[in-house]
C-alpha positions as CSV (number, residue, x, y, z in Angstrom):
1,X,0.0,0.0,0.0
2,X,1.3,3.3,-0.9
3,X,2.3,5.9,1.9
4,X,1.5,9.5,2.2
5,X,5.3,10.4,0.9
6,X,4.8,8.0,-1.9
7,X,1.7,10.1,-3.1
8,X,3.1,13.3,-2.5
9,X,6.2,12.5,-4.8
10,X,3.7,11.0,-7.4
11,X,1.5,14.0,-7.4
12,X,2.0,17.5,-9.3
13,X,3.7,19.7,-6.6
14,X,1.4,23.0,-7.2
15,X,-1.5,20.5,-5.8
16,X,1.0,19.5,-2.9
17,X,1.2,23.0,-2.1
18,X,-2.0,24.2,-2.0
19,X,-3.1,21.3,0.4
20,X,0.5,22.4,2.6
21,X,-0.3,26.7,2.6
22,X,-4.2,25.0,3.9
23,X,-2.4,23.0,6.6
24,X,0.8,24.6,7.7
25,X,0.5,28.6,9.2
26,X,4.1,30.0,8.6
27,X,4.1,27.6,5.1
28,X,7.3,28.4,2.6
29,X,7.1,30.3,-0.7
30,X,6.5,28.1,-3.7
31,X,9.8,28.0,-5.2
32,X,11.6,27.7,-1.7
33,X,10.3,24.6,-0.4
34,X,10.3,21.0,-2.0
35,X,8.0,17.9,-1.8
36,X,9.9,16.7,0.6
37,X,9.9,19.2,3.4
38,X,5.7,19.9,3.0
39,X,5.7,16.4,3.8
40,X,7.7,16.5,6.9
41,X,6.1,20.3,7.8
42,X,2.3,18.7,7.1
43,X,3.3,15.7,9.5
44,X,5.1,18.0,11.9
45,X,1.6,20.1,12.0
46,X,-0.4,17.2,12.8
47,X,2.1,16.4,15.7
48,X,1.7,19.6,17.2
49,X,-1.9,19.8,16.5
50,X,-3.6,16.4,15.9
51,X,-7.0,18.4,16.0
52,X,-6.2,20.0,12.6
53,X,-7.3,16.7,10.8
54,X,-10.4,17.1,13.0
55,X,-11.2,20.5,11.9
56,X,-10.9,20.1,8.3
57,X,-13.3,16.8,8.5
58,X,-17.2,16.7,8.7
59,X,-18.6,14.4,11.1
60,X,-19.4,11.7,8.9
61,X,-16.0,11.7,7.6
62,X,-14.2,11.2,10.8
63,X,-16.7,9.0,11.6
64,X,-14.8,7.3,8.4
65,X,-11.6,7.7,9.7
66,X,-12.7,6.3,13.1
67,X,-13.6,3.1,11.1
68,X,-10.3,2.7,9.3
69,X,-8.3,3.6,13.0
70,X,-10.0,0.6,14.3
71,X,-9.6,-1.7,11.1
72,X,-13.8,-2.0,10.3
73,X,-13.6,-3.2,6.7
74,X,-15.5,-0.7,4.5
75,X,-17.5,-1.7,2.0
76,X,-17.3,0.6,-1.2
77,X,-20.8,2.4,-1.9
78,X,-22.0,3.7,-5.5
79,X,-24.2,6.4,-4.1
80,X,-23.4,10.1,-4.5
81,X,-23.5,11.1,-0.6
82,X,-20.6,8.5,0.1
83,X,-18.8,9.8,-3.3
84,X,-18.5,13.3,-2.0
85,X,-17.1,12.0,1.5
86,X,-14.5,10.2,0.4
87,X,-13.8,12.3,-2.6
88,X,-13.3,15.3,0.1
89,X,-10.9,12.8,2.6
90,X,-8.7,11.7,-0.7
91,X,-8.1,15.9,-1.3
92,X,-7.1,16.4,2.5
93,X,-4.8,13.1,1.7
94,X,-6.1,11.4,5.1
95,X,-7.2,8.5,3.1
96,X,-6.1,6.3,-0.2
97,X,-7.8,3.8,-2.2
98,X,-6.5,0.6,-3.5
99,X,-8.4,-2.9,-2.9
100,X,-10.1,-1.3,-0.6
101,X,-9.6,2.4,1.3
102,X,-6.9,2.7,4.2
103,X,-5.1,5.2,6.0
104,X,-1.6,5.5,4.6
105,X,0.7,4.0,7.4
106,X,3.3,7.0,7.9
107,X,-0.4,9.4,8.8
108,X,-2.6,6.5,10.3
109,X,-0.9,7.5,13.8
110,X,-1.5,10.9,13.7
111,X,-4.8,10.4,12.9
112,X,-4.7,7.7,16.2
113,X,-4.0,11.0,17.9
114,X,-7.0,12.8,16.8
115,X,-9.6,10.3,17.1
116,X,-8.4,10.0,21.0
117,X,-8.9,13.8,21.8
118,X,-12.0,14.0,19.2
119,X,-15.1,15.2,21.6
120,X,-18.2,14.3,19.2
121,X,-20.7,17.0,20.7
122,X,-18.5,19.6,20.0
123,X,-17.8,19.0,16.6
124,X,-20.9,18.1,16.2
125,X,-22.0,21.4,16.6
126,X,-19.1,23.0,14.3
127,X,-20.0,20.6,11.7
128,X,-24.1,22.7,11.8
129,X,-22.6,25.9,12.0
130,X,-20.8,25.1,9.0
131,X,-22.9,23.4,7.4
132,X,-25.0,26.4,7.7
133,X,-22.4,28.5,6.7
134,X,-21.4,26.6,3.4
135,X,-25.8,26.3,2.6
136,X,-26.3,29.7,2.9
137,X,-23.4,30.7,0.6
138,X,-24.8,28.0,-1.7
139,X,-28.0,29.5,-1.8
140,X,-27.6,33.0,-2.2
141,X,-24.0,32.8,-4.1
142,X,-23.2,36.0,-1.9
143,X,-24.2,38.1,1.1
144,X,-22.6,40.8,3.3
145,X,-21.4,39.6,6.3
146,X,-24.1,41.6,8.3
147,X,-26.7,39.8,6.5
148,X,-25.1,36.5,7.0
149,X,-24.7,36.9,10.7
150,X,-28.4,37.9,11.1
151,X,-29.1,34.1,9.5
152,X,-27.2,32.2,11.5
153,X,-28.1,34.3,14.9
154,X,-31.3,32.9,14.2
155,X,-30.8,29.5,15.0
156,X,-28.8,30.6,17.8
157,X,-25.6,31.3,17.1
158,X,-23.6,34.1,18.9
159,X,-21.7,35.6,15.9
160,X,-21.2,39.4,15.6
161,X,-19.3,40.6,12.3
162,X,-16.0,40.7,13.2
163,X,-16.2,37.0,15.1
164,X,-17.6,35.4,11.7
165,X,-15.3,37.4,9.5
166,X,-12.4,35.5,11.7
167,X,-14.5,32.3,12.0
168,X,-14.9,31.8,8.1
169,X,-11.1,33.2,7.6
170,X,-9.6,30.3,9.9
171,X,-11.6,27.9,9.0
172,X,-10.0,24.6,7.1
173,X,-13.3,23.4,5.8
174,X,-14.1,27.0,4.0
175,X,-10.6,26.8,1.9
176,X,-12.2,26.6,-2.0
177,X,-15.6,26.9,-1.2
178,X,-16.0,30.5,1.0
179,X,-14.5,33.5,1.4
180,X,-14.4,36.8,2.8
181,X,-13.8,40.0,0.1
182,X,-14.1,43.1,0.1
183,X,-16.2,44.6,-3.0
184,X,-17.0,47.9,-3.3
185,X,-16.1,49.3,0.3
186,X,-18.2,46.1,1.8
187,X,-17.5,42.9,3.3
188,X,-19.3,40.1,1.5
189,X,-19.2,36.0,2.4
190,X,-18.8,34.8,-1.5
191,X,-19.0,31.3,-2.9
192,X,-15.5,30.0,-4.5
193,X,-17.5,26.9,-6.4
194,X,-18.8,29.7,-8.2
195,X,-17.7,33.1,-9.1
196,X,-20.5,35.4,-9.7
197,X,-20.3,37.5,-6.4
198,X,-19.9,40.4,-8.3
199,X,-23.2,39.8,-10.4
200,X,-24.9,39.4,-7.3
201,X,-23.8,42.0,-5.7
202,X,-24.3,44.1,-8.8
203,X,-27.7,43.5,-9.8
204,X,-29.3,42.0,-6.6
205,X,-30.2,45.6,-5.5
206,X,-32.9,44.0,-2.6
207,X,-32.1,41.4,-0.4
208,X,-34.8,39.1,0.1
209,X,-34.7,36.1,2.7
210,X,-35.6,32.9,1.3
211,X,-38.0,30.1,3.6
212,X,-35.2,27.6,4.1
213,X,-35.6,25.1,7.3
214,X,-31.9,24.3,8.7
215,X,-32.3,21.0,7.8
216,X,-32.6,21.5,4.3
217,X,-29.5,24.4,4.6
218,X,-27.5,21.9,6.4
219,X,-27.9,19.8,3.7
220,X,-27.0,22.1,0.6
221,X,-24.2,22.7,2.7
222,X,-23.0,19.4,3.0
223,X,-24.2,17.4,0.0
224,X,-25.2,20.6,-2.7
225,X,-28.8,19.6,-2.6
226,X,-32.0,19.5,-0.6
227,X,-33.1,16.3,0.0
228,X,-35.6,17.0,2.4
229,X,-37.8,17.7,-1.1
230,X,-39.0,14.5,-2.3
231,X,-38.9,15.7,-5.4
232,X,-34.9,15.6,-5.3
233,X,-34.2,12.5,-3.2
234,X,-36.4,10.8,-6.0
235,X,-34.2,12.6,-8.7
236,X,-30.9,11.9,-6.7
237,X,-32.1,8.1,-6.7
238,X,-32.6,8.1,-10.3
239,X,-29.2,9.6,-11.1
240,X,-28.0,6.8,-9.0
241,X,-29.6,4.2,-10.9
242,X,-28.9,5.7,-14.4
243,X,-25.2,7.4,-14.0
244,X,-21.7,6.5,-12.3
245,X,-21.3,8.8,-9.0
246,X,-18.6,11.2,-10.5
247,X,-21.0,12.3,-13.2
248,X,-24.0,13.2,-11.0
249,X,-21.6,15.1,-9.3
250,X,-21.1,16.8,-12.2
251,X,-24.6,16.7,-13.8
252,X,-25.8,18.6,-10.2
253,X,-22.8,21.1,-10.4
254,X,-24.0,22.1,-13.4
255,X,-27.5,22.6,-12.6
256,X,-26.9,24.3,-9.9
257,X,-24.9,27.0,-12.0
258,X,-27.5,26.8,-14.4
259,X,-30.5,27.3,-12.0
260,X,-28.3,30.1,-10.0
261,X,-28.6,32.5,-12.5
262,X,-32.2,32.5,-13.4
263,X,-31.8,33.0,-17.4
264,X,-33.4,29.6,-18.5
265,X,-32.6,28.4,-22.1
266,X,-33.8,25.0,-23.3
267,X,-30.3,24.3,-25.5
268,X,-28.3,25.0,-22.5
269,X,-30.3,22.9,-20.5
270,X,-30.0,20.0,-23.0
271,X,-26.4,20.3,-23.5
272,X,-26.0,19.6,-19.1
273,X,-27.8,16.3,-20.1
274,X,-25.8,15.7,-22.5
275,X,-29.2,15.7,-25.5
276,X,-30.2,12.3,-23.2
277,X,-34.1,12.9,-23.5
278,X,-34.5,10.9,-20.4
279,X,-32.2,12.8,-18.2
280,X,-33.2,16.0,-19.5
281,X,-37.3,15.5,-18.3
282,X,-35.6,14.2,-15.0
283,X,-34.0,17.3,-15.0
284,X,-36.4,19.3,-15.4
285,X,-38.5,18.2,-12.7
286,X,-36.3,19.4,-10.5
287,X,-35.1,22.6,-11.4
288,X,-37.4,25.0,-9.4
289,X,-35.8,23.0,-6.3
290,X,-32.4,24.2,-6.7
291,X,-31.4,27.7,-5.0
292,X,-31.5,30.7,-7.5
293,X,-29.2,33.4,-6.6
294,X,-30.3,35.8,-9.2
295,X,-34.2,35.6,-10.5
296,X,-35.4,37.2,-13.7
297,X,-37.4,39.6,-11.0
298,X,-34.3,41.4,-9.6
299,X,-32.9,41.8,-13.0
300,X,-36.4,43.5,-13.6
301,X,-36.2,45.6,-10.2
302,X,-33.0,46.7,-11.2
303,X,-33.5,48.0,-13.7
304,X,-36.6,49.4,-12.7
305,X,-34.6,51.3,-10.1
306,X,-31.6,52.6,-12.7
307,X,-34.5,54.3,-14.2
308,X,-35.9,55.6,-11.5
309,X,-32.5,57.0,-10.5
310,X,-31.8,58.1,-14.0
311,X,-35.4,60.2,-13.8
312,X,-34.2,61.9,-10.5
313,X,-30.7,62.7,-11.9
């Protein structure tokens, strides 16, 4: 079985080192540091702070780990949830695949040492909060922070703006999927899966909150989709039926792009499904259950309000 070294030498070194700046805090510049010593400065990390590998895991995936830790043979599942979880350990390189899925032997102590310090009803509760985080950003693409702290305050979080500006900026889960940026003298929580934070901010002139239960924002935060619709878990179970796991993943990537901005075009839409006629009516089924971060109506409001502010002027 191949060792974490062994996979670091075998894989491109610009992939290496983003995983290495995510993990290590006073990381080397790019052309300064080899292969060789982001291995030993990751390992060293985990050392000092076992709880990293904690912190960049969802419950169900250390729940994974804990499984591999004590030996429990895993058996490999087609469905789409499990494809995500063990797609997202395999990028943190906790986890490898070969016959089966193992911990490489030079981590599988370190990760002993986070499993014996892991206390589950904490994490528990970081894994909803960012869950929360990660739905919210899903559904509305991009929201100042003020906005985003009045959301989560609502299920009882304590967050002011400058705690959830440092929250989201030290998280290890957020890295490639949220961020903090500054647009236009604001401070905005934008989605990284999809760039169009300046669009929204743009052209979304009103803020409107949509009627989300945390259940179903926990789980577009975790798995991209609401399956607390029926509607979708049926859909979900006929993509599972019809398609390997890596291509729903892509089939609901793209749908969820193409439902976020809400310019519908029946070519477009075909081309996702690749012109199969019996994916496409699947598909469409489902669309008004994805999250739409820019509706034909606030392109109409804005630029019912330009006009209005063009009359004043």
């Amino acid at each position: 079985m191949m060792s974490l070294k062994d996979l670091f030498d075998k894989t491109k070194k610009e992939v290496v080192y983003e995983f290495y700046k995510k993990i290590v805090k006073n990381y080397k510049k790019y052309k300064s540091v080899t292969k060789a010593v982001m291995y030993n400065e990751i390992l060293n990390s985990y050392y000092e702070d076992p709880e990293i590998i904690l912190r960049m895991s969802s419950v169900e995936e250390i729940s994974i780990l804990k499984s591999l830790v004590f030996e429990e043979e895993i058996v490999k599942n087609d469905g789409y949830i499990e494809y995500l979880l063990f797609e997202n350990l395999k990028k943190n390189f906790l986890i490898m695949e070969d016959d089966k899925f193992y911990i490489p032997e030079d981590l599988i102590n370190y990760v002993k040492m986070a499993i014996n310090v892991y206390d589950e009803k904490e994490y528990s509760w970081y894994d909803i909060i960012d869950s929360a985080i990660v739905g919210f950003v899903r559904i509305y693409n991009a929201l100042s922070v003020t906005k985003m702290v009045e959301l989560l305050n609502d299920y009882n979080t304590k967050f002011d703006v400058k705690s959830l500006k440092s929250y989201i900026n030290s998280s290890l889960k957020f890295k490639n999927i949220v961020r903090i940026k500054r647009h236009l003298g604001k401070y905005y929580v934008v989605s990284l899966e999809n760039l169009f934070y300046k669009d929204i901010i743009g052209f979304k002139l009103i803020f409107t909150k949509k009627n989300y239960r945390l259940e179903e924002i926990i789980s577009i935060g975790k798995y991209k989709i609401n399956l607390f619709k029926e509607p979708i878990f049926q859909f979900l179970s006929f993509l599972e039926r019809y398609l390997q796991t890596e291509s729903i993943d892509k089939i609901i990537n793209k749908l969820v792009t193409y439902t976020g901005i809400e310019i519908h075009n029946t070519k477009e839409l075909k081309a996702i499904a690749e012109n199969d006629e019996v994916l496409y009516k699947e598909m469409l089924k489902v669309l008004p259950y994805f999250p739409v971060w820019l509706s034909k109506e606030d392109f109409d409001t804005f630029e019912r309000i330009m006009k209005e502010r063009n009359n004043i002027g």
